[in-house]
HTML snippet that shows the backbone in 3Dmol.js (N, CA, C, O; Angstrom):
<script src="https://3Dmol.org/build/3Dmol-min.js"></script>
<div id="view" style="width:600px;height:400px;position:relative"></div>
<script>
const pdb = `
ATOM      1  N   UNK A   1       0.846  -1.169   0.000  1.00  0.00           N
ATOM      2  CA  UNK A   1       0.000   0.000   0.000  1.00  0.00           C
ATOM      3  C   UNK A   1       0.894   1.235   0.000  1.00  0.00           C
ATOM      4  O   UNK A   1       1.911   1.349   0.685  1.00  0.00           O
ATOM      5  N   UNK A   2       0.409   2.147  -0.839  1.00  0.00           N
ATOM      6  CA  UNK A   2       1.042   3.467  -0.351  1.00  0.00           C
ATOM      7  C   UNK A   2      -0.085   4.599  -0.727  1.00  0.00           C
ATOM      8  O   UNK A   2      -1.093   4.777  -1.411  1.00  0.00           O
ATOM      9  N   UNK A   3       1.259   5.567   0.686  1.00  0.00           N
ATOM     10  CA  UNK A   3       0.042   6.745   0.758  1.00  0.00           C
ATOM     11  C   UNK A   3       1.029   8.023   0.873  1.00  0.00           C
ATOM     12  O   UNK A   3       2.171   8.169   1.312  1.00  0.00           O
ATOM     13  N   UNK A   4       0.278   8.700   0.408  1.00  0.00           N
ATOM     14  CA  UNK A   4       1.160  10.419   0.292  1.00  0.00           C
ATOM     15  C   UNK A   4       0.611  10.903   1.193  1.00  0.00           C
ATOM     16  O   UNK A   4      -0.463  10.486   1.628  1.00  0.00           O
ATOM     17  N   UNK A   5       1.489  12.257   1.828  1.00  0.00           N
ATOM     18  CA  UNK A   5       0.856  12.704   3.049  1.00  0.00           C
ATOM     19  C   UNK A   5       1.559  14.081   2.432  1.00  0.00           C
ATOM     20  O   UNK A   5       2.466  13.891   1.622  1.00  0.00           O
ATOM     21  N   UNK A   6       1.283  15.154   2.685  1.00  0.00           N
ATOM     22  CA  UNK A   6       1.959  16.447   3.092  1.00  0.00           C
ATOM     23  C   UNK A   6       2.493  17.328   4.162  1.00  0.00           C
ATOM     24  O   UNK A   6       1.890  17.845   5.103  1.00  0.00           O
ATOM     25  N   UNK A   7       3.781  17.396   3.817  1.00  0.00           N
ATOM     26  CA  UNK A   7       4.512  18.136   4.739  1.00  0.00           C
ATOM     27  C   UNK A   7       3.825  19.705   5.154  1.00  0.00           C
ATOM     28  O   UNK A   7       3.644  20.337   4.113  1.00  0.00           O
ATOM     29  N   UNK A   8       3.593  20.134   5.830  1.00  0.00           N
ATOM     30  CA  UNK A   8       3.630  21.986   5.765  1.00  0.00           C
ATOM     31  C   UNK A   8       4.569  22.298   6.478  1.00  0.00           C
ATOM     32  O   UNK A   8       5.075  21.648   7.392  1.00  0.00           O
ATOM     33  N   UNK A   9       4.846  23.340   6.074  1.00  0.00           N
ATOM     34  CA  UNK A   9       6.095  24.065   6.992  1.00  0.00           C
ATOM     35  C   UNK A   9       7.304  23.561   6.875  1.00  0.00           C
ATOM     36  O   UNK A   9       8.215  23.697   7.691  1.00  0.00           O
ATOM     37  N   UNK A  10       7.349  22.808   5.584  1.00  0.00           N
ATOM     38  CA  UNK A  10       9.065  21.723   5.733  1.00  0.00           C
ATOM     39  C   UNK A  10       9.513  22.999   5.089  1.00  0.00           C
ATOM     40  O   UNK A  10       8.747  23.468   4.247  1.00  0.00           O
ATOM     41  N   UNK A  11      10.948  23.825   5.417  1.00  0.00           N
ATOM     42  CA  UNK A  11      11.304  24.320   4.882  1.00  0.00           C
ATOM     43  C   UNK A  11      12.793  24.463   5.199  1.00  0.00           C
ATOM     44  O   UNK A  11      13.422  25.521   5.194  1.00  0.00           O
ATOM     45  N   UNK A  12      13.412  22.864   5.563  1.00  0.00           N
ATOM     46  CA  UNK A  12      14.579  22.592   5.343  1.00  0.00           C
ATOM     47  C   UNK A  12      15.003  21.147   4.853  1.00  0.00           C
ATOM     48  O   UNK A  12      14.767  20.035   5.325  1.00  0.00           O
ATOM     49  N   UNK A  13      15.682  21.540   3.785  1.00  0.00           N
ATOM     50  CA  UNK A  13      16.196  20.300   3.379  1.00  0.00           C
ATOM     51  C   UNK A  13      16.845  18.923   4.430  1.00  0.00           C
ATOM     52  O   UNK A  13      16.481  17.756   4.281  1.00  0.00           O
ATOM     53  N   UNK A  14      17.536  19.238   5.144  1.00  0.00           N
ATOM     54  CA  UNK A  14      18.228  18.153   6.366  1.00  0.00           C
ATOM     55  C   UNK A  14      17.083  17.405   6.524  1.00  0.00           C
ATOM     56  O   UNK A  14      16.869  16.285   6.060  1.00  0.00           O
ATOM     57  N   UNK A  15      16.007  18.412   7.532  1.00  0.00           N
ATOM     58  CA  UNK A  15      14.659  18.092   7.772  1.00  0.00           C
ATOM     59  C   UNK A  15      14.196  17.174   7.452  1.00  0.00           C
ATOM     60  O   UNK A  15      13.858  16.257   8.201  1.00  0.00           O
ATOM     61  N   UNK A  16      14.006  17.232   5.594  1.00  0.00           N
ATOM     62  CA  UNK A  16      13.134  16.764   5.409  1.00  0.00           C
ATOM     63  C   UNK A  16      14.105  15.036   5.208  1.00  0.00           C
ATOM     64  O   UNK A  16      13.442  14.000   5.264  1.00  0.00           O
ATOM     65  N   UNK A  17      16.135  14.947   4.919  1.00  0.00           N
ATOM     66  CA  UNK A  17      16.412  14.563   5.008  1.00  0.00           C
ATOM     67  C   UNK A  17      16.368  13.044   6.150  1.00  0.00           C
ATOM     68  O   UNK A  17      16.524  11.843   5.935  1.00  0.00           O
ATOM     69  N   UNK A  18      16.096  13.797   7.302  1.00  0.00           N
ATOM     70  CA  UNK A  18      15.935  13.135   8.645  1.00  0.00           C
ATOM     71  C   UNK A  18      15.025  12.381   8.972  1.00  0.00           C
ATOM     72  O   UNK A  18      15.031  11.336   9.622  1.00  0.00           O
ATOM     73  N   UNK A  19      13.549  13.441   8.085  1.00  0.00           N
ATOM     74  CA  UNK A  19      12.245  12.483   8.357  1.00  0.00           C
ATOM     75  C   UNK A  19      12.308  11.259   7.335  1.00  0.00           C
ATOM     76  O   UNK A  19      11.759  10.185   7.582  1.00  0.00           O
ATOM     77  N   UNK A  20      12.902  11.470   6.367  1.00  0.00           N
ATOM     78  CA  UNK A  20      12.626  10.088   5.525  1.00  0.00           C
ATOM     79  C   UNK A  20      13.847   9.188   5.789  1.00  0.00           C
ATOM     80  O   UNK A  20      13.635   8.089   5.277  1.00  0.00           O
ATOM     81  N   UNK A  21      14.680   9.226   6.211  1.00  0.00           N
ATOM     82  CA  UNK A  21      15.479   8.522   6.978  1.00  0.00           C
ATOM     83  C   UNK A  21      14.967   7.890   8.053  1.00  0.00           C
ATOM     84  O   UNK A  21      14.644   6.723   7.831  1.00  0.00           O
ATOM     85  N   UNK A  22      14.775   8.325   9.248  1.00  0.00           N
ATOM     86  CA  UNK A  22      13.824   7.647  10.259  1.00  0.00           C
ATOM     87  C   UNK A  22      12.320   7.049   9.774  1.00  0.00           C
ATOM     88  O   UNK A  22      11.952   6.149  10.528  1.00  0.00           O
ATOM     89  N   UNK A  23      11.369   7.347   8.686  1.00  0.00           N
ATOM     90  CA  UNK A  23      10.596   6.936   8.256  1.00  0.00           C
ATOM     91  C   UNK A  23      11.262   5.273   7.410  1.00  0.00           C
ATOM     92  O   UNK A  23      10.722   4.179   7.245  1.00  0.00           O
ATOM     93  N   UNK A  24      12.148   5.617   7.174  1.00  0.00           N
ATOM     94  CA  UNK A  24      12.527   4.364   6.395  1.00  0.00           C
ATOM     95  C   UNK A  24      12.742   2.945   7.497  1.00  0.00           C
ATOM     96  O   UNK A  24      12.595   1.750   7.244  1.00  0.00           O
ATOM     97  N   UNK A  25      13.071   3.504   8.549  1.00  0.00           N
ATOM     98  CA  UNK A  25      13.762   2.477   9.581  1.00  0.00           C
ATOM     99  C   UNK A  25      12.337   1.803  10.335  1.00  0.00           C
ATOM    100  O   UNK A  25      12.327   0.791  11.035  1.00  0.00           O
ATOM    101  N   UNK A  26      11.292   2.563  10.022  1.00  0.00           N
ATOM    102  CA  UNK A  26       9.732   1.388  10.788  1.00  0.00           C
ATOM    103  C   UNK A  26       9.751   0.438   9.724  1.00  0.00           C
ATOM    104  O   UNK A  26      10.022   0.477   8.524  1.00  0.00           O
ATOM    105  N   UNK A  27       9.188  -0.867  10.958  1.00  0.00           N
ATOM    106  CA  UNK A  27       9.182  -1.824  10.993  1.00  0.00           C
ATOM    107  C   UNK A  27       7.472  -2.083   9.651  1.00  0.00           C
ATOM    108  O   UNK A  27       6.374  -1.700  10.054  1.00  0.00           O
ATOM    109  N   UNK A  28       7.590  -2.653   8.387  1.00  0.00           N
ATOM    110  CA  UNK A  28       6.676  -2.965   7.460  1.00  0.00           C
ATOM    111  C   UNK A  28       6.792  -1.496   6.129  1.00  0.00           C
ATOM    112  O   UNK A  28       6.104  -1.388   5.114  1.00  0.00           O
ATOM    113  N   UNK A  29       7.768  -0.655   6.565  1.00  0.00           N
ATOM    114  CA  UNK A  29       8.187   0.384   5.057  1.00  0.00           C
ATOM    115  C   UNK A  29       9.059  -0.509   4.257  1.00  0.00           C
ATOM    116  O   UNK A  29      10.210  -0.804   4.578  1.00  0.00           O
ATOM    117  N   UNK A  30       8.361  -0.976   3.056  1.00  0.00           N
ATOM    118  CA  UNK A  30       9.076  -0.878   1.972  1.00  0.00           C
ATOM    119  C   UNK A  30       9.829   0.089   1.381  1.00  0.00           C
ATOM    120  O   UNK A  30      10.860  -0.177   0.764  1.00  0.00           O
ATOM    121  N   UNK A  31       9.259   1.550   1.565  1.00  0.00           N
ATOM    122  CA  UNK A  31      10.030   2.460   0.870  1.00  0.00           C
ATOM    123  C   UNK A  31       9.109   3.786   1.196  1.00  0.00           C
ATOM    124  O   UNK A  31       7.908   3.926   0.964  1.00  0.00           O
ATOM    125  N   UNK A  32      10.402   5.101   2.055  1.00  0.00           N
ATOM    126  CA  UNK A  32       9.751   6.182   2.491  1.00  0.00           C
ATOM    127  C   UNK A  32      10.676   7.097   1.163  1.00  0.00           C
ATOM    128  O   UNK A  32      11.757   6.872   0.620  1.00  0.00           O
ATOM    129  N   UNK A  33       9.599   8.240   0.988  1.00  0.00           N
ATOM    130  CA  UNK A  33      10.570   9.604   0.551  1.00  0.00           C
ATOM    131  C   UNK A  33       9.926  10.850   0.847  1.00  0.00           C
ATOM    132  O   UNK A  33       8.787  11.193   1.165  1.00  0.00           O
ATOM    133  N   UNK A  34      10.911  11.359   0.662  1.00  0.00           N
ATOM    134  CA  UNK A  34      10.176  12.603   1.320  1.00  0.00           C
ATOM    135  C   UNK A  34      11.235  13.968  -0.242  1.00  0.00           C
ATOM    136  O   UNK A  34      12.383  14.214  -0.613  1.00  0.00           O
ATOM    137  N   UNK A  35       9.691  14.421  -0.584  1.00  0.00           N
ATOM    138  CA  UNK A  35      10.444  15.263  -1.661  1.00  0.00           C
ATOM    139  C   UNK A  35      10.319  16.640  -1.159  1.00  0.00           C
ATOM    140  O   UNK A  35       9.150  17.001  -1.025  1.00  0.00           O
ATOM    141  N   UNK A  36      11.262  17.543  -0.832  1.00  0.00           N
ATOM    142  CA  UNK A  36      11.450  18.591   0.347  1.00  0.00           C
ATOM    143  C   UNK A  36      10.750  19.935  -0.860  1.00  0.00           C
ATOM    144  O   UNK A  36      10.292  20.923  -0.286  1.00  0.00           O
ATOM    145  N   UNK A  37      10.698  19.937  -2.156  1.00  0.00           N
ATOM    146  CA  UNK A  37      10.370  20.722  -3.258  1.00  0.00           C
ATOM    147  C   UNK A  37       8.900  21.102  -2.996  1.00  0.00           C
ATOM    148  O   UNK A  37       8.334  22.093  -2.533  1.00  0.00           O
ATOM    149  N   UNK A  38       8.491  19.841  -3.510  1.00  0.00           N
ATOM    150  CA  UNK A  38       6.476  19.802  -3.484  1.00  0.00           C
ATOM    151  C   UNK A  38       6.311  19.257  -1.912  1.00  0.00           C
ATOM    152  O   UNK A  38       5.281  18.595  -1.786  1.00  0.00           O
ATOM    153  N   UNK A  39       7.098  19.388  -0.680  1.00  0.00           N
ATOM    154  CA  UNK A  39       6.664  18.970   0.611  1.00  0.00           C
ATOM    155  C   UNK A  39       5.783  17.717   0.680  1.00  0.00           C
ATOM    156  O   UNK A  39       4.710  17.562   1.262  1.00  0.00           O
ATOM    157  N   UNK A  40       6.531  16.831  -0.085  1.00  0.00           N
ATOM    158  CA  UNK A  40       5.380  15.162   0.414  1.00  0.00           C
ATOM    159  C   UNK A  40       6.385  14.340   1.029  1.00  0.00           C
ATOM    160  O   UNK A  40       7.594  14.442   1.237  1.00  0.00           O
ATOM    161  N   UNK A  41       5.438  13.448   1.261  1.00  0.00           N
ATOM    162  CA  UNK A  41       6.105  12.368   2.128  1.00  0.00           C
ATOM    163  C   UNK A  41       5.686  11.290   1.445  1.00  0.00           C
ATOM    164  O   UNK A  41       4.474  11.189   1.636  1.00  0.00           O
ATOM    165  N   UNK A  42       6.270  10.022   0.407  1.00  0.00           N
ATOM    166  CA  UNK A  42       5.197   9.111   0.311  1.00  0.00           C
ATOM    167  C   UNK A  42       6.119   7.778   0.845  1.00  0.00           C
ATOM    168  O   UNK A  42       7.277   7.480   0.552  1.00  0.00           O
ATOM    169  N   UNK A  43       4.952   6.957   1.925  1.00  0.00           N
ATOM    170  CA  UNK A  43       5.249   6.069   2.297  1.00  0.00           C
ATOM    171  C   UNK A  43       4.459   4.404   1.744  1.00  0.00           C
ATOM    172  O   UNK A  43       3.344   3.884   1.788  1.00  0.00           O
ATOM    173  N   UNK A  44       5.663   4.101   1.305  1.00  0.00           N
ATOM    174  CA  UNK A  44       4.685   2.270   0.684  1.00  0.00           C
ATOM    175  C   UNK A  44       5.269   1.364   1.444  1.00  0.00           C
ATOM    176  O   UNK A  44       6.441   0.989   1.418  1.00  0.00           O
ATOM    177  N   UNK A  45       4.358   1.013   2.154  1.00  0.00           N
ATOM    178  CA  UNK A  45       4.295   0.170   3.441  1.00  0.00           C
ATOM    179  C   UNK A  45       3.801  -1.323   2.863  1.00  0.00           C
ATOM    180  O   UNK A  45       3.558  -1.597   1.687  1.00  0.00           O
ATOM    181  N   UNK A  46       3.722  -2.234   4.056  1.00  0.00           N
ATOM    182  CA  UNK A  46       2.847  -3.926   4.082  1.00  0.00           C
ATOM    183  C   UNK A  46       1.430  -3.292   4.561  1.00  0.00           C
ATOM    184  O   UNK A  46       1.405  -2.408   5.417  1.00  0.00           O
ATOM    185  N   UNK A  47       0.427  -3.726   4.043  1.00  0.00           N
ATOM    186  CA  UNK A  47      -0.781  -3.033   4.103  1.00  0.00           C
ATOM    187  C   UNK A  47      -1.622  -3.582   5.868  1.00  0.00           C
ATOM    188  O   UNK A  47      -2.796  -3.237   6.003  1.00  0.00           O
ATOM    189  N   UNK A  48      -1.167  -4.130   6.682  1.00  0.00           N
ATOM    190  CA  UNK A  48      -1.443  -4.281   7.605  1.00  0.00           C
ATOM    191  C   UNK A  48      -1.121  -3.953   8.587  1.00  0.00           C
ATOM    192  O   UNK A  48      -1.738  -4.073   9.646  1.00  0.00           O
ATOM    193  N   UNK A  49       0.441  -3.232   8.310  1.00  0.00           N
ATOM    194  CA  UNK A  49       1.017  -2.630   8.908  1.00  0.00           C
ATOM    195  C   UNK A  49       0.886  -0.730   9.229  1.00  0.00           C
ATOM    196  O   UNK A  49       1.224   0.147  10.024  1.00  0.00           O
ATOM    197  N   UNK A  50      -0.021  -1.023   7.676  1.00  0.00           N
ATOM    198  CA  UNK A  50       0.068   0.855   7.458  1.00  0.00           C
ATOM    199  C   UNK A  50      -0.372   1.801   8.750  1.00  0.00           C
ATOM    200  O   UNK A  50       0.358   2.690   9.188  1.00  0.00           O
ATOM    201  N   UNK A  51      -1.835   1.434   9.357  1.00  0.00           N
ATOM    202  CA  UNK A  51      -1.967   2.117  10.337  1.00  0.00           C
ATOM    203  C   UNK A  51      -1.111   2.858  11.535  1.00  0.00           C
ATOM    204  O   UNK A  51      -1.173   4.034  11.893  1.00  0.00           O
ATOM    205  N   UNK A  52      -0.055   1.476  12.182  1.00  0.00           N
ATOM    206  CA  UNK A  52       0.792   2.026  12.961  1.00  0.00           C
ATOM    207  C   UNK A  52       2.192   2.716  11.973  1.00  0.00           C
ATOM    208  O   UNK A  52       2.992   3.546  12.406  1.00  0.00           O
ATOM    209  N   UNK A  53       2.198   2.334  11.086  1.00  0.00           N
ATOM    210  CA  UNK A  53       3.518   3.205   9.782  1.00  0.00           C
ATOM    211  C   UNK A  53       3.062   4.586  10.243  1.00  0.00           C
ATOM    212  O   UNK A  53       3.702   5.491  10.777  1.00  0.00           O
ATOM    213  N   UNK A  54       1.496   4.480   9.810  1.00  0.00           N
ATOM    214  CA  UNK A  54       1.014   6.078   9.795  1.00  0.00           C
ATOM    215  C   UNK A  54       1.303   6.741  11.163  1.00  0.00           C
ATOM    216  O   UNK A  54       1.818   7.858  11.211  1.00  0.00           O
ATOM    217  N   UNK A  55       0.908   5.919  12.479  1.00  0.00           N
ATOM    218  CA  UNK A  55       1.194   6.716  13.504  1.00  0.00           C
ATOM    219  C   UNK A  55       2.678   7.247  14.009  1.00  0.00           C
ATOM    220  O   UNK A  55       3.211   8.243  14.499  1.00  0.00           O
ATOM    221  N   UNK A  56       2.912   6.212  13.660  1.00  0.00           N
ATOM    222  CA  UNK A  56       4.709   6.283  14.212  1.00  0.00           C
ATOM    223  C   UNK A  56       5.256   7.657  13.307  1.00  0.00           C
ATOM    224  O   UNK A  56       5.843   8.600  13.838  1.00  0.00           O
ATOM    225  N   UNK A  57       4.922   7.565  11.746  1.00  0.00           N
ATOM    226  CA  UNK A  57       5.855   8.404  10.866  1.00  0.00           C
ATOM    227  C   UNK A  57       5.392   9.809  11.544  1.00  0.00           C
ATOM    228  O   UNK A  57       6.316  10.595  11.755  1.00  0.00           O
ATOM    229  N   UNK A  58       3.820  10.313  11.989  1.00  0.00           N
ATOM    230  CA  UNK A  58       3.245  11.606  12.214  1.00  0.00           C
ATOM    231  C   UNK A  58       4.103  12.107  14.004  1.00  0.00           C
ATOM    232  O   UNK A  58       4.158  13.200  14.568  1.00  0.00           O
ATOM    233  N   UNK A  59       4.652  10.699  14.420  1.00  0.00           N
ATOM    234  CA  UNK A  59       5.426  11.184  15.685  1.00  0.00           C
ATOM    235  C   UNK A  59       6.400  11.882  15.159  1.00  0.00           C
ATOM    236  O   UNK A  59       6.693  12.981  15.631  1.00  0.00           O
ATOM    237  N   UNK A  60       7.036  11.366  14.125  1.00  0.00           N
ATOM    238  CA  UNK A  60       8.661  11.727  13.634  1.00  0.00           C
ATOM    239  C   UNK A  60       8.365  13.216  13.274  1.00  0.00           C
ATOM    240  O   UNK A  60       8.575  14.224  13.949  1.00  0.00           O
ATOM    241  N   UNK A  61       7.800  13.079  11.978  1.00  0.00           N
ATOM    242  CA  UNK A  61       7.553  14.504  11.521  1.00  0.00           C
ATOM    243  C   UNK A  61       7.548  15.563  12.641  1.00  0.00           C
ATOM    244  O   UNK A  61       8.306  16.531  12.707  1.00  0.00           O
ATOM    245  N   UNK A  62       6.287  15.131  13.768  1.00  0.00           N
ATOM    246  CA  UNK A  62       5.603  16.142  14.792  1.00  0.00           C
ATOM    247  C   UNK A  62       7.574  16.611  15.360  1.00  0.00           C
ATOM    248  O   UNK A  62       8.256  17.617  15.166  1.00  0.00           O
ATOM    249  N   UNK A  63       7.777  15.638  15.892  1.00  0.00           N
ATOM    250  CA  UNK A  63       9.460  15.594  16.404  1.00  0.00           C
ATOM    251  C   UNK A  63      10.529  16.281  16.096  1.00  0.00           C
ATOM    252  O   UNK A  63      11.268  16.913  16.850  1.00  0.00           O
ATOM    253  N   UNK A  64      10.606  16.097  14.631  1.00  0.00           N
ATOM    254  CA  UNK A  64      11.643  16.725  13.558  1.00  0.00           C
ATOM    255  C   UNK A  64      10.914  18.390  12.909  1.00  0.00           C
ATOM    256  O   UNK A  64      11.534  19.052  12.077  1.00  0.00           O
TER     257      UNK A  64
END
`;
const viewer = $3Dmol.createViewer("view");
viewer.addModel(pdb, "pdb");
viewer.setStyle({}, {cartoon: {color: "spectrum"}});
viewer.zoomTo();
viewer.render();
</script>
């Protein structure tokens, strides 16, 4: 499964570096990115997993 989310307020590259880095490291991501330009995030996860993907990644972001 994957799902796009939007960043607001990303308005540093590292940033956005950091969140898709730590987004990559939960447990059921196949594959995070985060494009710091158009501020998305898209995460393609194991589809049973997505719910907690989703919670965990909105900690990071909130965090970073």
């Amino acid at each position: 499964m994957k799902k796009k989310f939007i960043l607001e307020g990303l308005d540093c590259a590292d940033c956005a570096a950091k969140i898709e880095h730590a987004v990559n490291k939960l447990d059921g991501v196949k594959e995070a990115t985060v494009n710091f330009m158009t501020q998305k995030l898209v995460i393609e996860g194991e589809d049973e997993k997505m719910p907690t993907i989703m919670q965990e990644a909105e900690k990071i972001v909130k965090k970073i």
